[in-house]
C-alpha positions as CSV (number, residue, x, y, z in Angstrom):
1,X,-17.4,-36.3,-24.9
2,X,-14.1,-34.2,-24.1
3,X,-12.7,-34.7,-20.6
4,X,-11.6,-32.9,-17.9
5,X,-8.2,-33.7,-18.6
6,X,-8.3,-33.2,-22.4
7,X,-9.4,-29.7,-21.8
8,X,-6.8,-28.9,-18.8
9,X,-4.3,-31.2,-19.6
10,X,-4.1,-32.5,-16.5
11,X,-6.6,-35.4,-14.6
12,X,-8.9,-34.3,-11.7
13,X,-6.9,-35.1,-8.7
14,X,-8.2,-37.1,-5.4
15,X,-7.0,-35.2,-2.6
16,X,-7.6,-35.6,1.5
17,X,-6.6,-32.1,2.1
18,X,-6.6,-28.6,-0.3
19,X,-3.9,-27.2,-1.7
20,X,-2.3,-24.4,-0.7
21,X,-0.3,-22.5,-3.1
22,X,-1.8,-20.1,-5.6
23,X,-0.8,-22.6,-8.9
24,X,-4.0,-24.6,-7.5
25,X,-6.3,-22.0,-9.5
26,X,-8.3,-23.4,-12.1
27,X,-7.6,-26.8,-11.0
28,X,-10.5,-29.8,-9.9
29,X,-9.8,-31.9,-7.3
30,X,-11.9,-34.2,-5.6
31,X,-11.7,-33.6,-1.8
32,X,-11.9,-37.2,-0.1
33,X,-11.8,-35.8,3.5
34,X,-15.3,-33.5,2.7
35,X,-16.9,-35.6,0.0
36,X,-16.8,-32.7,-2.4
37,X,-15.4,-31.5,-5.8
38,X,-13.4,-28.5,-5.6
39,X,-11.8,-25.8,-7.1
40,X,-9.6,-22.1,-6.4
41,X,-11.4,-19.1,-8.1
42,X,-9.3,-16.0,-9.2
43,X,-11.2,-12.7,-7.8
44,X,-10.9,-9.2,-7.8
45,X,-11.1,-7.1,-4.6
46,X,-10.0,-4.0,-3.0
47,X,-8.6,-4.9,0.8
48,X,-6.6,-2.4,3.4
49,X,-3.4,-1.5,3.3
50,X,-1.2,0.3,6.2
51,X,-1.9,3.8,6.4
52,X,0.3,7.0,5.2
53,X,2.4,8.2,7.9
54,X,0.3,11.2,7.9
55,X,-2.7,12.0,6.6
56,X,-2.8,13.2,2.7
57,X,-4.4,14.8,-0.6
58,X,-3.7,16.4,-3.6
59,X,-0.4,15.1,-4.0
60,X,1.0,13.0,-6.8
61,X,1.7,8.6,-7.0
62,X,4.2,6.7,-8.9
63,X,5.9,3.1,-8.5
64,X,3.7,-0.1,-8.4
65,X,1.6,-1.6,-5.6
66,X,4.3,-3.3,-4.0
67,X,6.7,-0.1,-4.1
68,X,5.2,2.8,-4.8
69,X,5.8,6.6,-3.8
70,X,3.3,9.9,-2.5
71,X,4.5,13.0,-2.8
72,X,3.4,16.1,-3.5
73,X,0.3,17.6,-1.0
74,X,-2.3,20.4,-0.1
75,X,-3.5,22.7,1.0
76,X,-1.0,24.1,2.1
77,X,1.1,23.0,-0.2
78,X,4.2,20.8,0.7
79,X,7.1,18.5,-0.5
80,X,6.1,15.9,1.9
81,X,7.3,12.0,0.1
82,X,6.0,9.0,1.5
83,X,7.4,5.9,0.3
84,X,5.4,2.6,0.2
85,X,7.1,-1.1,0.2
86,X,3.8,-3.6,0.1
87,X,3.6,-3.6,3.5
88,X,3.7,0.3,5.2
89,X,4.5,3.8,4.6
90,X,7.5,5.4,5.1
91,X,9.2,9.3,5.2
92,X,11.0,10.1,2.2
93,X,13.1,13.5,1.6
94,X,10.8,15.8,0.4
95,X,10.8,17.8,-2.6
96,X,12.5,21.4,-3.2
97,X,9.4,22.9,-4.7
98,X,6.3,22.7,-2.1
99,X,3.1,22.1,-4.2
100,X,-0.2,20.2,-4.7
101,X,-2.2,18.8,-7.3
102,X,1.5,18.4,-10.2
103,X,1.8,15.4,-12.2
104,X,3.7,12.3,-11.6
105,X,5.1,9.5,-13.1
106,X,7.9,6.5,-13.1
107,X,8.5,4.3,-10.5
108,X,9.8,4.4,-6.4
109,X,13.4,4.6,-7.4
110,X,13.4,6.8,-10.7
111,X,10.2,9.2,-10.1
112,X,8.9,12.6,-12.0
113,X,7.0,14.8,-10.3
114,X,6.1,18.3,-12.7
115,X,3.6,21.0,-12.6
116,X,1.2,21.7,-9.7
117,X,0.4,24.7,-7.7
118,X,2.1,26.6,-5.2
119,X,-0.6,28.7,-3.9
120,X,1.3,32.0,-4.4
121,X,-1.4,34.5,-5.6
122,X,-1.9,35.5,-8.1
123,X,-2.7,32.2,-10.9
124,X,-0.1,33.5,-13.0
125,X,2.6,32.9,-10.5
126,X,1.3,29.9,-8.6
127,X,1.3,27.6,-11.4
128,X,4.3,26.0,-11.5
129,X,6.4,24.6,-14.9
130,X,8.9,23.1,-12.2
131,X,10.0,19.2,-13.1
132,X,11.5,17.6,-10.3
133,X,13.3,13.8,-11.1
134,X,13.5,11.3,-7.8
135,X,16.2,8.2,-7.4
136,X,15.0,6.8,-4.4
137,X,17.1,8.8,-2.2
138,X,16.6,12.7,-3.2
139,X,15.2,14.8,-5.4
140,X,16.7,17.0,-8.4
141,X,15.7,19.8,-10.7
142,X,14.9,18.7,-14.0
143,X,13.8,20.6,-17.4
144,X,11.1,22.7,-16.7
145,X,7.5,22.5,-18.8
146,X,6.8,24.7,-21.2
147,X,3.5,25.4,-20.1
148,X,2.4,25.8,-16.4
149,X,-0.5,24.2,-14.8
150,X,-1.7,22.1,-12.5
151,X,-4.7,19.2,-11.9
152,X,-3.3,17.9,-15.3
153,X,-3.2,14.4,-16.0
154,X,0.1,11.8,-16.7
155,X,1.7,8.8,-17.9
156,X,5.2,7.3,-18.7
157,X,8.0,6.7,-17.2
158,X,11.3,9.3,-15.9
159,X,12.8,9.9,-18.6
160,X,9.7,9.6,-21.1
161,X,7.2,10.7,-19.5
162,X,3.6,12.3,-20.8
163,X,1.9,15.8,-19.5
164,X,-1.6,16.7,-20.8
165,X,-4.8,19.0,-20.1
166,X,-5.0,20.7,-17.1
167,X,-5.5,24.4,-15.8
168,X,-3.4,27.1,-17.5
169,X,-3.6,30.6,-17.6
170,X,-4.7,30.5,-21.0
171,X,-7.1,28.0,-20.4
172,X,-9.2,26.5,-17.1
173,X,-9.4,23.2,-19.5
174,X,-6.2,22.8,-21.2
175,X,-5.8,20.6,-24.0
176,X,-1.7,20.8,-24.3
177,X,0.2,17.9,-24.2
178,X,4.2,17.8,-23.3
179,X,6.6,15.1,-23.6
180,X,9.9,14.5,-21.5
181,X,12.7,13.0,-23.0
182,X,14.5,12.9,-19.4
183,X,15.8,16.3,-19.6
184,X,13.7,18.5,-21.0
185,X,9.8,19.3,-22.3
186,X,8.5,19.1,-25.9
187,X,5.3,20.3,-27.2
188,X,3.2,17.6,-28.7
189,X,-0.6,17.1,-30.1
190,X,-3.4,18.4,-28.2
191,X,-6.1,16.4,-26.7
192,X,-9.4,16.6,-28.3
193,X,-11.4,17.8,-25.5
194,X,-9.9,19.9,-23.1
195,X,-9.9,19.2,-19.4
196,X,-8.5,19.4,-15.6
197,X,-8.5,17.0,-12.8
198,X,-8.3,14.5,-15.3
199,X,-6.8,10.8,-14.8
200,X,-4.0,9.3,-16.8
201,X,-2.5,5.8,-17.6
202,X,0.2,4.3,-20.0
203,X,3.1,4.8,-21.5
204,X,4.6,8.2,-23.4
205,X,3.7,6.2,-26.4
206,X,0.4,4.4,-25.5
207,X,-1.2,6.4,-23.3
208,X,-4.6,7.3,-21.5
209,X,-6.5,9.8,-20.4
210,X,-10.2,9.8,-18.8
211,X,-12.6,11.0,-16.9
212,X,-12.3,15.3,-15.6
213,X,-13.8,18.6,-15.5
214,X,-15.1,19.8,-18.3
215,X,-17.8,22.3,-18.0
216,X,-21.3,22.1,-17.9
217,X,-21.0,19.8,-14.5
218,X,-21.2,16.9,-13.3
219,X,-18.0,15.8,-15.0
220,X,-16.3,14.2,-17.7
221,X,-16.6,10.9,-19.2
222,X,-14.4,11.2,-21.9
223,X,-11.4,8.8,-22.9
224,X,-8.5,9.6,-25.1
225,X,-5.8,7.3,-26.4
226,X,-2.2,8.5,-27.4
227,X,0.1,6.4,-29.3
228,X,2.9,9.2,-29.2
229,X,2.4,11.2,-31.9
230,X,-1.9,12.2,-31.8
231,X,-4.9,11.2,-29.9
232,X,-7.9,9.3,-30.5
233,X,-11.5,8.8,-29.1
234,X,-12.3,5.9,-27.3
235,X,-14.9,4.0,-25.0
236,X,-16.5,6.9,-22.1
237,X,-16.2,6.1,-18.5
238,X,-19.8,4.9,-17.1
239,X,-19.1,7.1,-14.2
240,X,-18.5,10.9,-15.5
241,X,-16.3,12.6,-12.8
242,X,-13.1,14.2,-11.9
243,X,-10.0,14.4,-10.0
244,X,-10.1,10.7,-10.0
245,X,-7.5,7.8,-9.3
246,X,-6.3,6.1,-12.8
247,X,-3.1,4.0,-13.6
248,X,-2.2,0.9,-16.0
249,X,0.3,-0.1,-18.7
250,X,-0.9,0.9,-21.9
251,X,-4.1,2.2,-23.6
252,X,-5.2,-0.6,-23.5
253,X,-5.0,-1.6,-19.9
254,X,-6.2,0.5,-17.3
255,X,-8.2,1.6,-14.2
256,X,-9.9,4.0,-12.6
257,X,-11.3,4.6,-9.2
258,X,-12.7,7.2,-6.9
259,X,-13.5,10.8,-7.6
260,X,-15.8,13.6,-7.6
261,X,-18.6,14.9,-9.4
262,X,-20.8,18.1,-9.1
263,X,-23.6,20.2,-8.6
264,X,-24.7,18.6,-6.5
265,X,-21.4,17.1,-4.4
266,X,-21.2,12.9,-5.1
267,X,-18.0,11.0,-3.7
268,X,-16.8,8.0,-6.0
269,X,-16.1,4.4,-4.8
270,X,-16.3,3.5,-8.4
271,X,-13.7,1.1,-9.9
272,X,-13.7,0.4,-13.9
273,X,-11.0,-1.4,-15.8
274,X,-10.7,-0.4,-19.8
275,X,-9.6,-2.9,-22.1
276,X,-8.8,-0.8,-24.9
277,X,-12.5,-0.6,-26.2
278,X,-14.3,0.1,-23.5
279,X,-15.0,0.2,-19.6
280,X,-16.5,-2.2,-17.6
281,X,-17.3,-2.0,-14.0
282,X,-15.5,-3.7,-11.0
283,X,-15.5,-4.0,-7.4
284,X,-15.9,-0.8,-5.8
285,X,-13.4,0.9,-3.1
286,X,-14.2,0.6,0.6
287,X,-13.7,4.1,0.8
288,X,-15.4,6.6,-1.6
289,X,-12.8,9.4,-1.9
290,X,-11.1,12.1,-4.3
291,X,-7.6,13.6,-4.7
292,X,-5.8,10.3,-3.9
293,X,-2.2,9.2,-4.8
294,X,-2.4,6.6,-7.1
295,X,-0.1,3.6,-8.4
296,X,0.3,0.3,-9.5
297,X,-1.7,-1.4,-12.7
298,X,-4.6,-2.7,-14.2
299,X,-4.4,-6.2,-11.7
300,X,-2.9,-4.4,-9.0
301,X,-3.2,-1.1,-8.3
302,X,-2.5,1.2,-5.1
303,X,-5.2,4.0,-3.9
304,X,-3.7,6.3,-0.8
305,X,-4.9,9.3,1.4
306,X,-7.1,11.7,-0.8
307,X,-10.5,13.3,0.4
308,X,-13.2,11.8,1.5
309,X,-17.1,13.4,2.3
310,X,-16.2,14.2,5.7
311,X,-13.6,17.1,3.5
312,X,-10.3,16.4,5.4
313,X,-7.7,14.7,4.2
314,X,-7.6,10.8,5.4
315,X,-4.4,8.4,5.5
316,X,-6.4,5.6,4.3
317,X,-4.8,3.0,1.7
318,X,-6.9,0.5,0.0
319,X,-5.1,-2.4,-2.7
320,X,-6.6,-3.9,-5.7
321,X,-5.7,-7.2,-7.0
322,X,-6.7,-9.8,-9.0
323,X,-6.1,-13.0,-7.4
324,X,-6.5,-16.1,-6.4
325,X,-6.0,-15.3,-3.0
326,X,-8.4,-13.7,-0.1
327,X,-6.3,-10.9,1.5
328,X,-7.4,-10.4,5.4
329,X,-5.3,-6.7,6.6
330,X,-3.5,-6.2,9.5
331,X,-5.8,-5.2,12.4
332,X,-5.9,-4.1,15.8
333,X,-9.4,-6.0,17.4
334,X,-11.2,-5.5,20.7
335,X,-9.9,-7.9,23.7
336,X,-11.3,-7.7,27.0
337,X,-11.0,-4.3,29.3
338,X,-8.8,-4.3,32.2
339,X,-10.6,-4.5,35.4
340,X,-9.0,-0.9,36.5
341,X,-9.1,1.9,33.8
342,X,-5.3,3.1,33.8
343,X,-2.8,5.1,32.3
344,X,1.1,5.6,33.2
345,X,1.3,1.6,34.1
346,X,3.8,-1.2,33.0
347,X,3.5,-4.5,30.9
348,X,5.3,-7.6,30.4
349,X,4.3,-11.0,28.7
350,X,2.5,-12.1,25.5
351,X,-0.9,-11.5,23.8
352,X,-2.5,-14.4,25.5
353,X,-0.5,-14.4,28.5
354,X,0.0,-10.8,29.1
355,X,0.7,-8.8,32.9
356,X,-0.3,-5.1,33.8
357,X,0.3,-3.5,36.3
358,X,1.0,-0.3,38.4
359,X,-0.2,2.8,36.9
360,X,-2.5,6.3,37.8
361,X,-6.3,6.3,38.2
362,X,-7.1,9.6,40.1
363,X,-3.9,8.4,42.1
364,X,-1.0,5.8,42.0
365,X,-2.1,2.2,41.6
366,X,-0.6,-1.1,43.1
367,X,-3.0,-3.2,41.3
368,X,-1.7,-6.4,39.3
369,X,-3.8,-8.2,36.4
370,X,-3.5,-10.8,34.1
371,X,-4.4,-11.4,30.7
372,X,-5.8,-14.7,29.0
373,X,-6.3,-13.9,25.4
374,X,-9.8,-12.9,26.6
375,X,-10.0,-11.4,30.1
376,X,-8.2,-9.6,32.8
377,X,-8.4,-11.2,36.2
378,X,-6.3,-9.8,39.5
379,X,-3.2,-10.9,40.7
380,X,-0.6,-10.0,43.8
381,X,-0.8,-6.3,44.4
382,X,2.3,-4.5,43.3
383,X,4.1,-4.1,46.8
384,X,3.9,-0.4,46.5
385,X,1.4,2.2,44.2
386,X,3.5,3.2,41.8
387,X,2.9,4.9,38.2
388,X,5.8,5.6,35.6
389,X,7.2,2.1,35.6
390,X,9.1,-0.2,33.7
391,X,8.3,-3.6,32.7
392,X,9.8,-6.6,31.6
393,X,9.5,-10.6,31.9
394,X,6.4,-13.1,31.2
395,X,3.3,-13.5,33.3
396,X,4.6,-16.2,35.7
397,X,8.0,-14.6,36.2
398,X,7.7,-10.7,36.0
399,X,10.0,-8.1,36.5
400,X,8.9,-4.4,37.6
401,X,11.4,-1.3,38.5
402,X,11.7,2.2,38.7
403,X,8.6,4.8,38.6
404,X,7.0,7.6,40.9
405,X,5.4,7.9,43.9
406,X,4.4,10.8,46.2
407,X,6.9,12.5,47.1
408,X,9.6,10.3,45.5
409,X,9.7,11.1,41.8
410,X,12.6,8.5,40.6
411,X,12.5,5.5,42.5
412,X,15.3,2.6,42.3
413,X,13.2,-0.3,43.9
414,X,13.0,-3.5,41.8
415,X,9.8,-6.4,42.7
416,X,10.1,-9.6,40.7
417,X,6.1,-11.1,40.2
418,X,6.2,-15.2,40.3
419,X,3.0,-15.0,39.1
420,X,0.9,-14.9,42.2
421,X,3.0,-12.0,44.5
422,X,6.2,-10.1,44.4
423,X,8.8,-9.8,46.5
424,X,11.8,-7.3,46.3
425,X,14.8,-7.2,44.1
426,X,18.1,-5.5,44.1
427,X,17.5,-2.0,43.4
428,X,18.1,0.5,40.7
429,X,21.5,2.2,40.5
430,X,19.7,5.3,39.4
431,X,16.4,6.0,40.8
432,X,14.1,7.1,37.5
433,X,10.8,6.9,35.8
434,X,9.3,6.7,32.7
435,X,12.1,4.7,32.0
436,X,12.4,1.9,29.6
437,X,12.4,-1.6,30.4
438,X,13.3,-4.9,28.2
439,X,14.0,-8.6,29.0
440,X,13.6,-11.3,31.6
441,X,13.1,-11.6,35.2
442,X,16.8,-12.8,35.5
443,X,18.0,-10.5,32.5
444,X,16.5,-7.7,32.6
445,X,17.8,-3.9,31.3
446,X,16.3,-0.8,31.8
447,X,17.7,2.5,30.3
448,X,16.6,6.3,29.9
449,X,14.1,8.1,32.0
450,X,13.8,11.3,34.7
451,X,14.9,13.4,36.3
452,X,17.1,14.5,34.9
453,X,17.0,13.1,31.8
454,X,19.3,10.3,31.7
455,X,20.8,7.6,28.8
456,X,21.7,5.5,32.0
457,X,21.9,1.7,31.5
458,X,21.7,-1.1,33.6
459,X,21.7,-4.4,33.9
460,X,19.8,-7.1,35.8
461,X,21.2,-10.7,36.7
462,X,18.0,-11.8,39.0
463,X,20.6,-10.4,42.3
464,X,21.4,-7.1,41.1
465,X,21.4,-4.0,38.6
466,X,24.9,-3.4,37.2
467,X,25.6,0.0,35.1
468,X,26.8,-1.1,31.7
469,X,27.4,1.8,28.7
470,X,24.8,4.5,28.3
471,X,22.3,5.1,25.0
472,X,23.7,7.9,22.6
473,X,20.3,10.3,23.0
474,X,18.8,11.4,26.7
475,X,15.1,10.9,26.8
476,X,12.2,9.1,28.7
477,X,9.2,8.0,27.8
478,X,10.1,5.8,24.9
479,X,8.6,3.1,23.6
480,X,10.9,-0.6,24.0
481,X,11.0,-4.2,22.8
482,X,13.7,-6.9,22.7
483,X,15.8,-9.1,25.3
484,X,19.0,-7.3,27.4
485,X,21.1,-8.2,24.5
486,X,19.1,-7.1,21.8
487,X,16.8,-4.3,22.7
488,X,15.9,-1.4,21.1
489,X,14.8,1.8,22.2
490,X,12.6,4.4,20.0
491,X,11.0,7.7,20.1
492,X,10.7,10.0,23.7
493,X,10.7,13.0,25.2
494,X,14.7,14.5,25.4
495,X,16.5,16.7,27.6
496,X,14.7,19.8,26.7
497,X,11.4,18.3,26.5
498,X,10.9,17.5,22.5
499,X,9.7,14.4,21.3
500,X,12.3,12.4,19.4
501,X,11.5,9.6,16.8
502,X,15.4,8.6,17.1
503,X,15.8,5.0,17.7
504,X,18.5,3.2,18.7
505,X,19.6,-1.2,19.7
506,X,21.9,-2.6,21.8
507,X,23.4,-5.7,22.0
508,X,24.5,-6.3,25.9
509,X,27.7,-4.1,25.3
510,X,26.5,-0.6,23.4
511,X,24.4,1.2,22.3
512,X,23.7,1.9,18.2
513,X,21.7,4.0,15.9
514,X,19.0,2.5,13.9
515,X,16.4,3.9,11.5
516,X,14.1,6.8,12.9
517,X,10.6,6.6,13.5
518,X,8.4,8.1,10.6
519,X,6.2,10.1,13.7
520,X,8.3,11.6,16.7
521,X,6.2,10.8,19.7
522,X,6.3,9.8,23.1
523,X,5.2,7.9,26.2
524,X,3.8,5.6,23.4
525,X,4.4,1.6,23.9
526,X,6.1,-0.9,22.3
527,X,6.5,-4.8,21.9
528,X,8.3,-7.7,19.9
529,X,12.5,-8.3,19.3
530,X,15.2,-5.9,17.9
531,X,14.5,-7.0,14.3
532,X,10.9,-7.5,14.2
533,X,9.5,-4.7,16.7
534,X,6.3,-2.8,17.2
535,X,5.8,0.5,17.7
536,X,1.8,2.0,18.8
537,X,0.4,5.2,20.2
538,X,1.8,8.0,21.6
539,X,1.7,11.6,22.8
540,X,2.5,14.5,19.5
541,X,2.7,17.5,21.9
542,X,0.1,18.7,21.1
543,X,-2.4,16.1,21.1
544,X,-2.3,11.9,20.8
545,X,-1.8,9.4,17.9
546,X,-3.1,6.3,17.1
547,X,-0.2,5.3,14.3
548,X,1.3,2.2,14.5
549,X,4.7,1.3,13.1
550,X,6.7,-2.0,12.1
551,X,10.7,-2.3,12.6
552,X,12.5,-4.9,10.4
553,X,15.9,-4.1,12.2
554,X,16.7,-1.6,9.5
555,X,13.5,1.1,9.4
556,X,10.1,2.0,10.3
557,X,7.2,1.3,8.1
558,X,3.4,1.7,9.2
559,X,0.6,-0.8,9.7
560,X,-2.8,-1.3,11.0
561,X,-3.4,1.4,13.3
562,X,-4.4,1.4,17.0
563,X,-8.2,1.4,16.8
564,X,-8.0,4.6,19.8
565,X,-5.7,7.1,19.7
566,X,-3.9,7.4,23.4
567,X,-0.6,7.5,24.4
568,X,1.2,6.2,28.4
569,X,-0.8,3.0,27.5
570,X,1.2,-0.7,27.6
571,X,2.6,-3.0,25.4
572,X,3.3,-6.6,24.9
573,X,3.5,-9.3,23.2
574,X,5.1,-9.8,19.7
575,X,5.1,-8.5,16.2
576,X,3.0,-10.7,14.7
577,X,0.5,-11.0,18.4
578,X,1.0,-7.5,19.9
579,X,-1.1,-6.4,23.2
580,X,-1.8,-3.3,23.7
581,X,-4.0,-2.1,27.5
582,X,-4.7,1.4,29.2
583,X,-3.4,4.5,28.4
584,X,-5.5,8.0,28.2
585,X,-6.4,10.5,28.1
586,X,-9.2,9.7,29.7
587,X,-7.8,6.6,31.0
588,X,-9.0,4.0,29.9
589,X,-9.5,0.2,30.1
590,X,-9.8,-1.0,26.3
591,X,-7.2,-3.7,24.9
592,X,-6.4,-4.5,21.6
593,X,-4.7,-7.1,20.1
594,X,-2.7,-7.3,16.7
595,X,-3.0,-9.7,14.1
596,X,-0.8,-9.3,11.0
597,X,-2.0,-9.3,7.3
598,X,-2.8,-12.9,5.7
599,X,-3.9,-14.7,2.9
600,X,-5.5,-17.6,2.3
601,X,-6.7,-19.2,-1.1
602,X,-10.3,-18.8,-2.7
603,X,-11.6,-22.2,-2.3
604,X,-14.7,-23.2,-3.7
605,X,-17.1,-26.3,-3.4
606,X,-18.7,-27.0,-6.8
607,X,-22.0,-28.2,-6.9
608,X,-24.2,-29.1,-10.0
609,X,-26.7,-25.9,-9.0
């Protein structure tokens, strides 16, 4: 009889605990600890990604999964780009020519964006020939296409890349097919059956397209390979629909999800991988949708914004992979509500050992309160009712300054918290509120605020507040996180009133620029160090945001957002175990805690059943 080991090549292991690295797949081991035989099974599985900075349709993708661009989006049209690193979105310069629904194709660094529509009436004029060729920084003109249209489908790479069907003014399904060389457009063999919002996959020379509109309705389910010089019929779609998400590396190795089909209106959540011959079915997308920006492969592809039932266009971002590995997303999750429902107060601490306190109700508050991880219990009443504050410190040895009282709109006094009371500090140089506020009890800095506007700084030794050098940019209301010599400072309302999304770190001397927020907001809340920061909620003037960005010292990226919108909540905590409690409008009680993204292996237990 052929072993185990004859077949694998190597010996079923004895093992006390699993492994925990993804080269365990396909392995058996004997589990001594449980009792068990067990293995690691590869899977295939869409999970959550961060969001889009904002939310997003009708716009083109390009890159991989792990650093991939948006750009491209409607209606209105715009130029909007949105880069993506595996972890979060960023803002990108945008395109020259504003428009929706073009073509893409290439990768983050060396992208082709081509076609579209610019929503100048009449058709004639808004279709757009324009090619437009990305490096990773900007974007320049390129050859234009012989033909304009737009909802056409794509493949290839910058500087051989593939444009085919479509909507032209000779034809609502085009079957024209253009090649770029890198600098300009070539007519080339026509599709077989002519089409719009169509999907596309490949190379220039082993391309796909699927799926589309082609009248009667509901949709197409037709499949064309190009091996760069004609096209052939292959295996249909089993889901006929259009302006569906598609990508992979050949003909012979793609995917498609989402889309649309009519008369009668049907979202897709439908995922099928082609292997050359035909298309089987996968493991649908969380989030039925059309119109999305697309990337990646076969074994890893990207789905972003698009439109879902509800018709406006959502940031949503959902990853496919085929791996060995469970992938849990980055979440904010329900903690327990404060005792007072708050807005305007301070914070200091960690996620399980977190302190409140201050804030407005229908009036000023002096109430204290402590977190656990689970609940909020009262402390020592803040010696004065105070909203507007700053925070800094842990739970046991707390530090609160600054803020607003009736009639005193910028106070200087300074309370340090030892975890049951607080007694007074020295005070404030520069009476202020809606300042900002990082460090210790004994090493505290607080910096910005009203009124005026200020970019005052100050130190704190435990005694007394010493003026140090002041921030480049006047504001208040920004978020903070860090230590006194190594804080950072971002977004806020300056000197005129305008949020900001300009950050900027110091290290216990002066002040320095860093990388902007994606979102200018304000009042919003903050936790974590200088290189490994948090940013969450926030006011957009007009209304409130629920975003949440990550700094890596360098620039801002999003993540899991806030599960309620709000802004003049609290922060605390870290990067990895942010807290985040009160805030408004109305004001409220809820917390939520952060958990970063993880993955753990597919184990399995094998059994004889």
């Amino acid at each position: 009889m052929t072993t185990y080991k004859e077949i694998f090549g190597k010996p079923v292991k004895f093992l006390s605990t699993d492994p925990s690295n993804a080269e365990a797949e396909g392995q058996i081991w004997y589990n001594s600890t449980s009792g068990s035989f067990k293995s690691v099974e590869s899977i295939t599985a869409w999970s959550s990604g961060a969001p889009l900075v904002t939310a997003a349709r009708q716009g083109a993708g390009a890159g991989t999964q792990t650093s991939a661009l948006a750009f491209g989006e409607g209606p209105p049209p715009a130029g909007t780009t949105q880069e993506y690193n595996g972890s979060g979105w960023s803002t990108a310069t945008s395109m020259s020519t504003a428009r929706r629904l073009l073509g893409g194709a290439g990768t983050q660094t060396a992208a082709l964006g081509f076609g579209g529509y610019t929503d100048n009436p009449p058709p004639s004029t808004g279709l757009s020939t324009a090619t437009e060729e990305y490096d990773g920084s900007a974007w320049t003109a390129g050859g234009n296409m012989g033909t304009a249209r737009y909802v056409l489908g794509n493949a290839g790479t910058q500087t051989a890349a593939l444009g085919f069907g479509g909507y032209s003014v000779a034809s609502p399904t085009a079957t024209n097919t253009e090649k770029y060389d890198g600098t300009s457009w070539t007519a080339s063999t026509a599709m077989s059956t002519g089409r719009r919002n169509l999907a596309g996959a490949g190379i220039q020379t082993s391309a796909l397209a699927f799926g589309g509109y082609s009248p009667p309705p509901p949709g197409s389910n037709a499949t064309e390979s190009f091996d760069g010089t004609s096209w052939t019929t292959g295996g249909n779609l089993n889901t006929a629909r259009f302006a569906l998400g598609g990508r992979g590396d050949s003909s012979s190795s793609a995917i498609a999800f989402g889309g649309f089909s009519t008369p009668a209106p049907t979202y897709y959540a439908s995922t099928e991988l082609y292997d050359g011959t035909a298309w089987t079915n996968s493991t649908n997308m969380a989030n039925a949708r059309r119109d999305v920006y697309d990337a990646g492969s076969k074994t890893a592809a990207l789905a972003a914004g698009g439109t879902p039932p509800a018709g406006s266009a959502t940031s949503i971002t959902e990853e496919y992979n085929k791996s060995a590995s469970v992938i849990t997303a980055a979440a904010w999750a329900s903690g327990g509500n404060l005792n007072t429902a708050r807005r305007r107060l301070a914070g200091a601490g960690t996620q399980t050992a977190g302190l409140g306190f201050g804030g407005y109700t229908t009036a000023n508050s002096n109430a204290t309160e402590e977190y656990n991880g689970s609940t909020w219990a009262s402390g020592g009443n803040y010696p004065a009712s105070v909203d507007a504050l700053a925070g800094a410190g842990t739970q046991t040895a707390g530090l609160g300054f600054g803020g607003n009282t009736v009639p005193n709109p910028g106070l200087a006094s300074t309370f340090e918290y030892d975890g049951s009371s607080w007694i007074a500090g020295g005070n404030l140089n520069t009476g202020r509120r809606n300042l900002g506020g990082a460090g210790l009890q004994t090493a505290g800095l607080a910096f910005g605020g009203m009124p005026p506007t200020t970019t005052a700084t100050e130190e704190y030794n435990g005694t007394s507040w010493t003026s140090v050098n002041n921030m480049g940019t006047a504001r208040e209301g920004m978020g903070t996180a860090g230590i006194q010599t190594a804080a950072l400072g971002f977004g806020g309302l300056n000197n005129v009133g305008t949020q900001v999304s300009v950050t900027e770190a110091y290290d216990g001397t002066s002040w320095t620029a860093g990388g902007n927020l994606n979102q200018s907001k304000y009042r919003l809340a903050g936790c974590g160090v200088q290189t490994l920061a948090l940013a969450f909620g926030g006011g957009l003037n007009p209304g409130v945001t629920a975003l949440t960005e990550q700094y890596n010292g360098t620039s801002w990226a999003t993540t899991a957002n806030l599960g309620t919108a709000k802004y003049q909540l609290a922060g605390a905590g870290t990067q990895p175990a942010g807290l985040a409690f009160g805030g408004g409008p109305p004001n409220t009680a809820a917390t939520e805690e952060f958990t970063p993204e993880t993955s753990a292996l597919n184990l399995k237990t094998l059994t004889t059943s």
